[in-house]
N, C-alpha and C positions, 0 to 999 in steps of 0.2 A: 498556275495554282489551281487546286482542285476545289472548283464549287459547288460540289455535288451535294456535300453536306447542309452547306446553307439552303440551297435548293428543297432539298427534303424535309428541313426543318419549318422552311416559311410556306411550304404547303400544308402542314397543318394546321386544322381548322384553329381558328381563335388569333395564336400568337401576333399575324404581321398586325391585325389590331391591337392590340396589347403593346407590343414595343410603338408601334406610331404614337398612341396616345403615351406610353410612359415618357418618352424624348420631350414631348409636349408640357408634360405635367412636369418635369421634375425641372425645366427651368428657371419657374417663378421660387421654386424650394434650393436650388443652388444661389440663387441671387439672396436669400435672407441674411446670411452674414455681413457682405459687404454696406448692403442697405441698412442694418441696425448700426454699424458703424459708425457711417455718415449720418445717423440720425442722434446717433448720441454725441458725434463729436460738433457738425454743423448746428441743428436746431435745439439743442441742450446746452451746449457752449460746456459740454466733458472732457477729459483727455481720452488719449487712446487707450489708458491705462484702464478708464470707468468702463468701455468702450468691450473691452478685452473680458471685463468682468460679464458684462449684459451677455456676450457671445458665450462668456464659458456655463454661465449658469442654463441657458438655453441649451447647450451640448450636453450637461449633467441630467437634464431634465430628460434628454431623447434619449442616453444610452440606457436611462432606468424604464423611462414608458417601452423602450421598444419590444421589449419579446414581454412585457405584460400585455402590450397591444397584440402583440403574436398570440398568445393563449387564450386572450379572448377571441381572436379570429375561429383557433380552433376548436371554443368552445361554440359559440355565439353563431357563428359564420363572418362573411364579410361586410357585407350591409349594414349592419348594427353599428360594428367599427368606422365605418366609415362616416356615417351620420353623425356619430360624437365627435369625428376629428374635424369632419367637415365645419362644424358648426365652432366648435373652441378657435380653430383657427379665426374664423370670421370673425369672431369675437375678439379673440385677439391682434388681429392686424387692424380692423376699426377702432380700437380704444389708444391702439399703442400707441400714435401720434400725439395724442393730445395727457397723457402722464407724465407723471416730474419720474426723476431718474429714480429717486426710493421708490417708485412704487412698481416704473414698469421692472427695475432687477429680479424680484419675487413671480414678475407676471410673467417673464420670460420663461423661468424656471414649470412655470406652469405649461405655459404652450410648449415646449420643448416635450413636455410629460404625454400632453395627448397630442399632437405633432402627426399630420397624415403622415400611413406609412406606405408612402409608396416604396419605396426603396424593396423593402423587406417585402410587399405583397407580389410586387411584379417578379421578384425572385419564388415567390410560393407557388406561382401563377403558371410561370415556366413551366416547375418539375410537376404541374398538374398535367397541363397541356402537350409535355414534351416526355416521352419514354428515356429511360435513362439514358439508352446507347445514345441518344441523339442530341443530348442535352447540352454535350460540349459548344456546339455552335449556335445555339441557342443561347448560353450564357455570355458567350463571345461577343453577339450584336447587345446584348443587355449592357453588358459593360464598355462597349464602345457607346451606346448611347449614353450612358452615363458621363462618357467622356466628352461628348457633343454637348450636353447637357450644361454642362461646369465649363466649355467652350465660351457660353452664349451666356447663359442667364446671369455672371457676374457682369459680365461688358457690357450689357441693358442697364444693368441697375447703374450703373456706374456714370454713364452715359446719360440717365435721365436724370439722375441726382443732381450731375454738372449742368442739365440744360433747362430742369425744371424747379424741382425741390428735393430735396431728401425726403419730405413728410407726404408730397404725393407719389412719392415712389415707392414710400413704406406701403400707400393703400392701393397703389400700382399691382403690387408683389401679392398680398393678401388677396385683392380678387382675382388674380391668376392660380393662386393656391385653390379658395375655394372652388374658382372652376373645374378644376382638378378632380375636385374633391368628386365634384356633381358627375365630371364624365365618367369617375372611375365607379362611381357608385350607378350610374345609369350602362355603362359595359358587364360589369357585376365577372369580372373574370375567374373562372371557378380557381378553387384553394385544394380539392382532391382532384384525384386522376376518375375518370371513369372507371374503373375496374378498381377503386377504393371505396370503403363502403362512408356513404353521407353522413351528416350530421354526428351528434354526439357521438365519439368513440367512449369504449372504457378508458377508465383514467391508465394512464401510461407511467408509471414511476420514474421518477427523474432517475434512478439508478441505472436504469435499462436503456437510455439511451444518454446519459451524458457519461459519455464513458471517456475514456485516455484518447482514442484517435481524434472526439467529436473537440476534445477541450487543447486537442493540436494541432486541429485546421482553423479553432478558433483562434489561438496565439498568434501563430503565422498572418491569419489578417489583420489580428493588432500590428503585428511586426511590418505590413508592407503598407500598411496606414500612414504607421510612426514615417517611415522611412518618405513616403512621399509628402506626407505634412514637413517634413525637417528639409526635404529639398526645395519647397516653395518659396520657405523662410529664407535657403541658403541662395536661391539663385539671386534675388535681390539685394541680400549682402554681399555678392559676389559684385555684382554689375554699380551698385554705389560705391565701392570702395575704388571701384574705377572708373569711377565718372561716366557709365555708361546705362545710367538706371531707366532712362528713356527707352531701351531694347529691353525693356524688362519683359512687355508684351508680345516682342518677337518671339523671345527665348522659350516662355514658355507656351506658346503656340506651339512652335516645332518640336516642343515636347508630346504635348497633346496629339498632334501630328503621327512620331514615332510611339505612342500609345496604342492609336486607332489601329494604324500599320501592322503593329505588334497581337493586337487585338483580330482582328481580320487572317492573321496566318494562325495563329492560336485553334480559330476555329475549323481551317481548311486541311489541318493536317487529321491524318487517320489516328498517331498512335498520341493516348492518352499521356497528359505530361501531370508529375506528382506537383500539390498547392505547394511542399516544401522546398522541392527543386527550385521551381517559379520563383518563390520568395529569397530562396538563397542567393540564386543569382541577381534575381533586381539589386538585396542588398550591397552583392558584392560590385556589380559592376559601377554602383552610387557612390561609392567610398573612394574612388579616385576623380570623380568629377570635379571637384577644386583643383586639381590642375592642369584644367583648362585654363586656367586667369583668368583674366577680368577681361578676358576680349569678348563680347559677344556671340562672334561667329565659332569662336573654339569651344566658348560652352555650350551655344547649340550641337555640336560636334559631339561633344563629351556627354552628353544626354543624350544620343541617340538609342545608344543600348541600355540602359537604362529605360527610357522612355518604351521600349518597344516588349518591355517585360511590365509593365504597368498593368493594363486591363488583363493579359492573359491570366497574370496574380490573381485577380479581383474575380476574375469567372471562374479561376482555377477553384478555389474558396467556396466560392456560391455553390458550384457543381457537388462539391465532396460535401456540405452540409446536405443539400437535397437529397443525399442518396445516405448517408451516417442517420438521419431521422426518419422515425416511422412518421406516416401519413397524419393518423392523430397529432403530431405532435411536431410537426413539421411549421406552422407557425411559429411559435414560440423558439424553436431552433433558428428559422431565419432572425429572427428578432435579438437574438444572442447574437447571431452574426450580425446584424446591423449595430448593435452597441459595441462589438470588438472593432467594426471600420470606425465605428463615430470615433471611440476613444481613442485610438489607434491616432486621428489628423489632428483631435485636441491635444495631447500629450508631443507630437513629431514635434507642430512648431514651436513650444513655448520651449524646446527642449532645443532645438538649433539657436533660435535665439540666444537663449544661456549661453552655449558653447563658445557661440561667436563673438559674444560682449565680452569674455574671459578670455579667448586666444584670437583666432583670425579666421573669417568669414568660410575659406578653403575647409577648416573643421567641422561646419557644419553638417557636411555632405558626410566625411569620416566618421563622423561620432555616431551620427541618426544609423547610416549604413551597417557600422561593427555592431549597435544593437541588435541591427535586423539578422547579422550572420548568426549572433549568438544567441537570438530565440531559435533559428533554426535549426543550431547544434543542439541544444537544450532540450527541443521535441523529437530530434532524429532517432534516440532508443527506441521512444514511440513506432516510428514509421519501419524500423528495422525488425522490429519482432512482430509488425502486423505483416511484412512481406514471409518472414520465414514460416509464421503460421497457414497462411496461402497457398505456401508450396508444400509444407508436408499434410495440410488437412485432405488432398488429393489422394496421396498416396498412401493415407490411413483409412479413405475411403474402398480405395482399388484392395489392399490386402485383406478386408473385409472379407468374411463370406457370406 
């Protein structure tokens, strides 16, 4: 395999910092879910239903703050942002233990709102640091780390909650955030490219860059969201219905696995693959994974292709955002894209769920999947008239005199 390109990517100055610290950061931020769980269902004595609510109001909270957070980036700078989030988070994960259920639902909703963004900066950070041609593999280890990331940081939280408390896990996770907060804000990773001009741009009209292709690379990452939200749901309805819910954490290890996998060739190949392509096929090859049954080892099987189109989606996305937005305005873009993946995993599972409580567990995987084929029918007009404009804007250039 050719690793030339990662080669050339992580020799530029900044990044192999930047993703070390992101891997870092973003584990105590992937563990917040499961940890609010266990703290609303253990030390609150809630159901999973109150439980489901605290989680979704924190998700509504992020997909709204995220590209406000983005615009103040690239109004503000980064620093500014990060000092606010730094500090609400603090605030929020120290108070949250000790609140009755009415109050923290609202406070969630709060912190979810100013919520560090790492997510969205370290993708801003990239197309600062990284030229476009080279950005493919560069987004590639971003979203393999992200994959590492969601590896780790629930199995910690999960893991202390069982051996310690729920409520010092909660303040576990919250000084791990804010540490976060403090490295990313003491790296201060720039947000322009050198050869992009600093601080305040002129304001940019959202006309001018939210255009048809930007608002159907956005779709497509709702769509490969939904689809891997609704496969989380589906593999453990798969594996209870067969008494085999104990492999639940094999299963989707070897997912994560063929993700990484998938993710690492993504980056090593030379020719550019389309976010649509990516997402079509994830969806498509997810909609017959129910029948694998209820064996474990055959729906690790049955997720593998699947699984090995996961991250290259997710950087597929990230890459065509960074390059569909001007520089000014390039925060607030990422931040659009960080609320289409939020909404995207909120919306998959409550969405497999349903399907599977109404027919059989094998549908969750079909239903979530045909969604994803059919945002990507739905934006392919889109991707067809930007190819054909491509090929003759050349040749109306060449006829020129």
């Amino acid at each position: 395999m050719n690793l030339k390109p990662y080669r050339e990517a992580l020799a530029l100055p900044g990044l192999r910092s930047l993703l070390l610290i992101s891997v870092l950061a973003r584990i105590p931020l992937t563990a917040t879910g499961v940890t609010l769980t266990f703290h609303v269902v253990l030390d609150l004595g809630r159901g999973y239903g109150a439980a489901g609510l605290v989680g979704a109001a924190s998700t509504v909270g992020a997909a709204l703050g995220s590209p406000l957070l983005g615009r103040l980036v690239d109004r503000r700078g980064l620093r500014p942002v990060l000092l606010l989030t730094t500090i609400a988070e603090g605030l929020f994960w120290a108070s949250a233990p000790t609140l009755s259920y009415p109050v923290l639902l609202p406070t969630a909703f709060l912190a979810g709102l100013f919520a560090l963004p790492v997510f969205s900066v370290v993708r801003q950070s990239v197309a600062a640091l990284v030229p476009a041609e080279r950005r493919r593999p560069a987004y590639a280890l971003d979203s393999m780390s992200v994959e590492l990331s969601f590896m780790v940081g629930p199995a910690l939280a999960v893991a202390m909650a069982a051996a310690v408390s729920p409520r010092l896990t909660m303040w576990a996770v919250g000084a791990g955030i804010v540490a976060s907060g403090i490295c990313f804000w003491l790296l201060d990773p720039p947000t322009r490219a050198a050869d992009e001009p600093a601080g305040p741009a002129r304001k940019v009209p959202r006309r001018e860059w939210v255009t048809p292709r930007l608002l159907a690379v956005l779709a497509v990452s709702l769509a490969a969201t939904l689809v891997l939200g609704g496969t989380d749901v589906a593999v453990v309805a798969v594996l209870r219905e067969g008494g085999e819910v104990g492999w639940t954490g094999a299963v989707l290890a070897m997912w994560a696995v063929a993700s990484l996998v998938g993710g690492f060739a993504y980056g090593a190949v030379t020719r550019s693959l389309s976010p649509l392509a990516l997402v079509a096929a994830l969806s498509l090859t997810t909609i017959p994974v129910g029948l694998g049954g209820s064996h474990w080892w055959l729906l690790c099987l049955a997720l593998v292709p699947a699984g090995a189109l996961c991250a290259p989606s997710i950087a597929s996305t990230s890459d065509a955002v960074s390059r569909l937005a001007p520089a000014g305005v390039r925060g607030e873009a990422m931040g659009l894209h960080g609320s289409a993946v939020t909404v995207g995993i909120a919306l998959g599972a409550p969405l497999a769920g349903a399907v599977i409580d109404a027919s059989a567990p094998a549908w969750g995987f079909a239903v979530t999947g045909a969604i994803g084929v059919l945002v990507a029918l739905a934006v392919l007009p889109i991707e067809l008239r930007h190819r054909r404009e491509t090929t003759t804007t050349p040749e109306l250039a060449t006829a020129t005199p």
